[in-house]
Structures are given as structure tokens and as C-alpha cells.
DOKOLVO-972395 format. One line per 3 residues: number of its first residue (from 0); their letters; for each residue x, y, z of C-alpha. Coordinates in Angstrom, 3 decimals, padded with zeros to 6 digits. Example, Ala and Ser with C-alpha at 12.3 -4.5 7.8 and 13.67 -1.06 7.14 Angstrom:
0	as	012.300:-004.500:007.800 ~ 013.670:-001.060:007.140
% end
This chain:
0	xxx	122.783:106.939:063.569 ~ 119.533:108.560:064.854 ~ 121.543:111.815:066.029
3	xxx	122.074:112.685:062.131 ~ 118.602:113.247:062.402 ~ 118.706:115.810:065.577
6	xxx	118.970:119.108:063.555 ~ 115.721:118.655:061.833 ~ 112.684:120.041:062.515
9	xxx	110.866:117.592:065.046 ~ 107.624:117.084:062.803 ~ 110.205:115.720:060.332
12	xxx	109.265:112.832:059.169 ~ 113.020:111.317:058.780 ~ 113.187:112.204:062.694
15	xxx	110.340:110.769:063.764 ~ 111.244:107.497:061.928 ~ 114.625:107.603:063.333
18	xxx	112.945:108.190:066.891 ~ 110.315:105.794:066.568 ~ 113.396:103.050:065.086
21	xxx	115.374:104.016:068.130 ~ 112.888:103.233:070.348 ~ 111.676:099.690:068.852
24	xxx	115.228:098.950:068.088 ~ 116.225:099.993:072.003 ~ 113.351:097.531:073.186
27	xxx	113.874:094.882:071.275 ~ 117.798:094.596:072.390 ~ 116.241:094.365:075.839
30	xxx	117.213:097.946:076.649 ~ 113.839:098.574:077.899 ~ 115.062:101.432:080.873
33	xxx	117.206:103.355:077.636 ~ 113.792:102.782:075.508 ~ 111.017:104.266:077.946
36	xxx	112.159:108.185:077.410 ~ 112.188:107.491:073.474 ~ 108.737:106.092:073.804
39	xxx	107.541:108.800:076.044 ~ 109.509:111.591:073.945 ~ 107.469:109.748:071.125
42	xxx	104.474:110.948:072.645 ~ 104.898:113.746:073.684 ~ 105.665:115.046:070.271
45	xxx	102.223:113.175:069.186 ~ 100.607:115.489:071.312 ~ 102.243:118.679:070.313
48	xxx	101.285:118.064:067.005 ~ 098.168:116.766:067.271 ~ 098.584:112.811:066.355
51	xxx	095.790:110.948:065.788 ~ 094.241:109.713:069.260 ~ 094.302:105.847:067.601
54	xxx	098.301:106.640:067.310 ~ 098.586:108.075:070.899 ~ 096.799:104.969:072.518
57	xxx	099.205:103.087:070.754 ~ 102.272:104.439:071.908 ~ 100.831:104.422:075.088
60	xxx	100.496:100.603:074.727 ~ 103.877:100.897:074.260 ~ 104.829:102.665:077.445
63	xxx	103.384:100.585:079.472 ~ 104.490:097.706:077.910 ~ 108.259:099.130:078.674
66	xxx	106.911:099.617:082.083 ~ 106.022:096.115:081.729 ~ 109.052:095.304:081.291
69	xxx	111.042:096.741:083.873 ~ 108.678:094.752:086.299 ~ 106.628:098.187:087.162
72	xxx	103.668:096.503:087.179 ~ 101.541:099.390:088.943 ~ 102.406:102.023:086.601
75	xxx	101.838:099.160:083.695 ~ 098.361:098.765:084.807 ~ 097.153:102.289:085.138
78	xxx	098.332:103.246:081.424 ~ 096.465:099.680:079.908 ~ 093.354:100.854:081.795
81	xxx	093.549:104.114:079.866 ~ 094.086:102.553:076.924 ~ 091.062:100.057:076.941
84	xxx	089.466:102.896:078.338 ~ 090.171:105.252:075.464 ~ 089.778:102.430:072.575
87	xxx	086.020:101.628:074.077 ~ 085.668:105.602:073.751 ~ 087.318:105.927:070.265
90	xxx	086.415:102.113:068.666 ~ 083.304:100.745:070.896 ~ 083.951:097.132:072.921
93	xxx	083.975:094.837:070.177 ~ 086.101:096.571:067.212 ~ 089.682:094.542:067.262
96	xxx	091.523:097.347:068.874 ~ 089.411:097.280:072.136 ~ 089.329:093.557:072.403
99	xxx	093.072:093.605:071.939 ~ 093.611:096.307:074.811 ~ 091.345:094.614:076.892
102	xxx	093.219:091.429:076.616 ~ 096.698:093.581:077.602 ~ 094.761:095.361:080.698
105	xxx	093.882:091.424:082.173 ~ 097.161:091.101:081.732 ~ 098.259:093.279:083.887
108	xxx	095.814:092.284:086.061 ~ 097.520:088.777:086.144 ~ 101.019:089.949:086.559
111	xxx	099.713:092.023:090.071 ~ 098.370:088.349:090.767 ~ 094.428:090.207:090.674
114	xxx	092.931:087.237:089.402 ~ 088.593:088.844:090.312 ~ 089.413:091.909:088.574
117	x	090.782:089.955:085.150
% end
């Protein structure tokens, strides 16, 4: 169980695999509304500690693919714009990880049904 893993210290690295299991294991059991505050716990504690900005976009990825999810389209949207944003910043438009994000933002594009803009 993940809460065996509570009374470490959070830059554990047994805790943050038990978070970051708890989270993809929450998600892909369809509990996406229990999984968004692991994800988002997930990166918050990337950001305390100073995670690698390739490793925050991700998990941001992830976030908004929970929003995603949960139909919140809007908020979906606005966190896949700052990703492809931040890969183009980190990566340049035509490294993988870009191309990839930028093929997620269109996507939520589509979903809103904002065909010019994808």
C-alpha cells in the first residue's frame, strides 16, 4: 500500500515511486477525479526539489490529460499549450518531444471543436 510509504522523507525515492504508481495505477482504473491531486501533488514536489524541467512538462502532460479526462476540456487546453510551449523552449520544434506535444495541444483543439486553430 502506498501509505507504508507516508513516513518517509518526500524526496524518497520509494515514495515518489509509490506516488507516481498511485497515480498511473489510479488513472488507469479510470479513477481519473481520485488521480488528478496525485498527479498535481507529483508536481508540486518536482518543483520543490528542483526536477528536471523535461520531467515537469511531463507530468504536466499528465495533468491535463486527467483534465482530459474528466471532460475539462478548457483547463486541458491551457496546460497542452504550456507544454508545447515549454518543449519548443527546452527541445526546439522539431525534436520528438515538441512534435509529440504539439500533436496533444491540436488535440485539444479538436475536442473544443476549434478546428482553424488545430
Amino acid at each position: 500500500c502506498w501509505k507504508t510509504y507516508l513516513g518517509r522523507l518526500e524526496a524518497d525515492e520509494l515514495r515518489i515511486g509509490a506516488l507516481s504508481l498511485l497515480g498511473n495505477g489510479l488513472s488507469d482504473a479510470g479513477h481519473n477525479e481520485d488521480a488528478l491531486p496525485v498527479r498535481e501533488a507529483e508536481l508540486a514536489r518536482l518543483r520543490r526539489f528542483g526536477g528536471l524541467e523535461e520531467t515537469i512538462l511531463a507530468m504536466r502532460r499528465n495533468i491535463a490529460n486527467s483534465h482530459q479526462k474528466l471532460g475539462r476540456n478548457e483547463q486541458a487546453l491551457r496546460l497542452m499549450g504550456d507544454v508545447f510551449s515549454g518543449y519548443v523552449k527546452l527541445n526546439g520544434e522539431e525534436h520528438e518531444q515538441t512534435l509529440l506535444a504539439a500533436h496533444n495541444y491540436a488535440n485539444s483543439l479538436l475536442c473544443l471543436k476549434r478546428f482553424e486553430e488545430a
